[in-house]
VEXTI-582308 format. One record per residue (C-alpha): residue in one letter; x, y, z. Coordinates in Angstrom, 2 decimals. Layout:
<sites>
<site><r>a</r><c1>X</c1><c2>Y</c2><c3>Z</c3></site>
...
</sites>
This chain:
<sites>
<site><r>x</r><c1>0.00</c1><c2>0.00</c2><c3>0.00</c3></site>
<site><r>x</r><c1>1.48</c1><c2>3.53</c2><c3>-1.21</c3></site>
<site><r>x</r><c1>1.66</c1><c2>6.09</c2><c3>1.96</c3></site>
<site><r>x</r><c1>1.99</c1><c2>9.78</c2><c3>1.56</c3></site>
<site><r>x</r><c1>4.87</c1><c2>11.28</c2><c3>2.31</c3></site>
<site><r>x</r><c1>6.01</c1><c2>15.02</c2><c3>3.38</c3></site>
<site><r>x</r><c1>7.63</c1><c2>17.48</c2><c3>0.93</c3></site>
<site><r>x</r><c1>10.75</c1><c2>16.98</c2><c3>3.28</c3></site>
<site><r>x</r><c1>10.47</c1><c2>13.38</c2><c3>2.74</c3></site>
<site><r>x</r><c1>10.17</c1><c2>13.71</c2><c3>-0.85</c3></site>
<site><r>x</r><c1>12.56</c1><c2>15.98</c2><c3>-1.55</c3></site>
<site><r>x</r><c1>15.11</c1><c2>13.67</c2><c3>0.12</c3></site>
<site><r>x</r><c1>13.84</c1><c2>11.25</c2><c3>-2.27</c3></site>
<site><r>x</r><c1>14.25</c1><c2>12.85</c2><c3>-4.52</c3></site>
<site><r>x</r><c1>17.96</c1><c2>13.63</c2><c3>-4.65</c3></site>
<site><r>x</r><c1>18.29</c1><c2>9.81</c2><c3>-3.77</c3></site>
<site><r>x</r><c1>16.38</c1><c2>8.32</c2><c3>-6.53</c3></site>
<site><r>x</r><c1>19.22</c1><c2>7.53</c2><c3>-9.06</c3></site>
<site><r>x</r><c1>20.29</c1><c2>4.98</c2><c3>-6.26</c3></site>
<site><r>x</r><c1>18.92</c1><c2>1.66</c2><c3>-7.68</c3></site>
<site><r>x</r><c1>18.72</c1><c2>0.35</c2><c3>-4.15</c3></site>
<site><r>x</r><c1>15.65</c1><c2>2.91</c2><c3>-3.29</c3></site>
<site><r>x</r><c1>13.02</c1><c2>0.58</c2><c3>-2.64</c3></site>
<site><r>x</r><c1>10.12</c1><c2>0.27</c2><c3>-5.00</c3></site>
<site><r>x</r><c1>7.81</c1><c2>1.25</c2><c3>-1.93</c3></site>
<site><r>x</r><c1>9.80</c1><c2>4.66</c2><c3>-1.80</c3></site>
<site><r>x</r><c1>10.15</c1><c2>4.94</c2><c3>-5.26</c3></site>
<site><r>x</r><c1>6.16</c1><c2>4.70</c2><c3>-5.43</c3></site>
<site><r>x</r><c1>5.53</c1><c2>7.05</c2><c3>-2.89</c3></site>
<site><r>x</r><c1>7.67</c1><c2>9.82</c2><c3>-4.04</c3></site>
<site><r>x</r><c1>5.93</c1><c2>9.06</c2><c3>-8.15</c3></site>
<site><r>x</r><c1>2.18</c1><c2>9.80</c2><c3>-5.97</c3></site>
<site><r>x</r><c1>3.64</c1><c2>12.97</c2><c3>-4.01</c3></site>
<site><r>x</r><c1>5.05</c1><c2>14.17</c2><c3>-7.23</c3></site>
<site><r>x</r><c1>1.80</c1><c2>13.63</c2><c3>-9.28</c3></site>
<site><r>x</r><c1>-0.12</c1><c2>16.16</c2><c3>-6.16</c3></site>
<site><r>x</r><c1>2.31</c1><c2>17.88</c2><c3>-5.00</c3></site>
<site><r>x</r><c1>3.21</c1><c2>21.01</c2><c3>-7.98</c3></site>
<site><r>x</r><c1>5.93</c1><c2>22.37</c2><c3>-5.92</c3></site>
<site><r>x</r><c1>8.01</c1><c2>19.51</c2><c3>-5.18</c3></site>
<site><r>x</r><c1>7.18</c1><c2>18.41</c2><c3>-8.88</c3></site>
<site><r>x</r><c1>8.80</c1><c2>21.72</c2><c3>-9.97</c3></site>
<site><r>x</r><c1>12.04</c1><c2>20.96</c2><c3>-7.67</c3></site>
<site><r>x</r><c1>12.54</c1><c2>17.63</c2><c3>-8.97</c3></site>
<site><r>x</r><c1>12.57</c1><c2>18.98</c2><c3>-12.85</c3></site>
<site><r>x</r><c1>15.06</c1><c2>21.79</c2><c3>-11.33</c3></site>
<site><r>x</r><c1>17.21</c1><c2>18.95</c2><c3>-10.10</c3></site>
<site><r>x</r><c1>17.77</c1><c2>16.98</c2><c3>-13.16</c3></site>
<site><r>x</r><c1>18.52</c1><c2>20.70</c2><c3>-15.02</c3></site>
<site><r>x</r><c1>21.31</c1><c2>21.13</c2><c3>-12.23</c3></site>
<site><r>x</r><c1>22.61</c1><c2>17.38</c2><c3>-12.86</c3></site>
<site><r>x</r><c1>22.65</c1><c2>17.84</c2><c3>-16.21</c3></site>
<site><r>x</r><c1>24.65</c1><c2>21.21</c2><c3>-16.48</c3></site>
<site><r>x</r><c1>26.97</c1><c2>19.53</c2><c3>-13.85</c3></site>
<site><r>x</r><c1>27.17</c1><c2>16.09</c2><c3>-16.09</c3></site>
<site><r>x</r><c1>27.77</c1><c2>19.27</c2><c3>-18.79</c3></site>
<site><r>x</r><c1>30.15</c1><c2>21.23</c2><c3>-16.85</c3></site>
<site><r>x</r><c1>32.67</c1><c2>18.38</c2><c3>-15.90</c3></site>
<site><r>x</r><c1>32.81</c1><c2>16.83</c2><c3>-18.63</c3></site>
<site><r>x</r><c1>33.25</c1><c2>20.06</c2><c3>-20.59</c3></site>
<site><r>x</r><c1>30.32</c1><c2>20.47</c2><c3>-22.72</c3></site>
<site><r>x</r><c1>28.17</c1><c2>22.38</c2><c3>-20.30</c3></site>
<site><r>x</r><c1>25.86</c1><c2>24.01</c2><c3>-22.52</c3></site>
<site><r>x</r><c1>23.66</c1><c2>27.87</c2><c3>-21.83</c3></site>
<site><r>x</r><c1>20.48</c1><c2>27.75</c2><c3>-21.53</c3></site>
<site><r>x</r><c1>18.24</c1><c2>29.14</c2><c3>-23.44</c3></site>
<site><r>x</r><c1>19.49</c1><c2>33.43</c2><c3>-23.79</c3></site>
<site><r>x</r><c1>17.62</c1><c2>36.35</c2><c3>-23.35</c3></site>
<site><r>x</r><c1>16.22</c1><c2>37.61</c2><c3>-26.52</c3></site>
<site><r>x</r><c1>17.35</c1><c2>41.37</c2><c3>-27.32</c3></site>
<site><r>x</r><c1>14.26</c1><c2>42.79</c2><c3>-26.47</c3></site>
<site><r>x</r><c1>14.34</c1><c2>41.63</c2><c3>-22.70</c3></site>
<site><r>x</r><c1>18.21</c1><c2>42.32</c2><c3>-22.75</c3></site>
<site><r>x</r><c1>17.16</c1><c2>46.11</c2><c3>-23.49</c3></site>
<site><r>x</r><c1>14.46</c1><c2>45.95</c2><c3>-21.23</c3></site>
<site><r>x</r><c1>16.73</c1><c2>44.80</c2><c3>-18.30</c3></site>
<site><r>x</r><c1>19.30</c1><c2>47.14</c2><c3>-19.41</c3></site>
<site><r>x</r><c1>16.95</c1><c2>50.35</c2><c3>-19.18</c3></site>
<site><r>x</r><c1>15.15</c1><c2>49.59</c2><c3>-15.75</c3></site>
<site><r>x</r><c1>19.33</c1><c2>49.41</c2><c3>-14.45</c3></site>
<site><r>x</r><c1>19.34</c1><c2>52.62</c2><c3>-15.53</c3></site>
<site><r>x</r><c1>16.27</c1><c2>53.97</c2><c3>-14.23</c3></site>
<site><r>x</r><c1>17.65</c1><c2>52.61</c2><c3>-10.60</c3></site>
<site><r>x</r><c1>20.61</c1><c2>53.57</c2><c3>-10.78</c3></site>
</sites>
C-alpha cells in the first residue's frame, strides 16, 4: 500500500532516486507525491537541469540555456538605468 509522504520526505527522495537500491515502496511514494504535490514536482525537474549542467560542466560540454532575446536584454538594461 502507497503512503503519503512530506515534501521533506520527498525531496530527500528525490535527490536519492538515481540509487537503484531505493526501494520500490519509496520509489512509489515519491511518483504519488510528485503527481499532487506542484511544488516539489517543480524541484525535482530543477534537479535533473542542475545534474545535467553539472554532467555538462565536468565533462566540458556544459551548454547555456536558453538566452535572453534582445528585447528583454534592453528591457533589463533600461530599468538598471532607471535605478541607478
Amino acid at each position: 500500500m502507497l503512503r503519503l509522504i512530506t515534501c521533506q520526505h520527498a525531496t530527500l527522495l528525490i535527490e536519492q532516486r538515481e540509487d537503484p537500491a531505493m526501494p520500490r515502496r519509496e520509489r512509489a511514494s515519491l511518483w504519488l507525491h510528485l503527481h499532487l504535490c506542484p511544488n516539489c514536482k517543480r524541484y525535482s525537474k530543477q534537479t535533473v537541469l542542475i545534474a545535467e549542467w553539472a554532467r555538462g560542466s565536468a565533462t566540458g560540454r556544459a551548454q547555456a540555456g536558453p538566452g535572453l532575446s534582445v528585447v528583454a536584454k534592453e528591457r533589463m538594461r533600461e530599468r538598471l538605468i532607471a535605478a541607478g
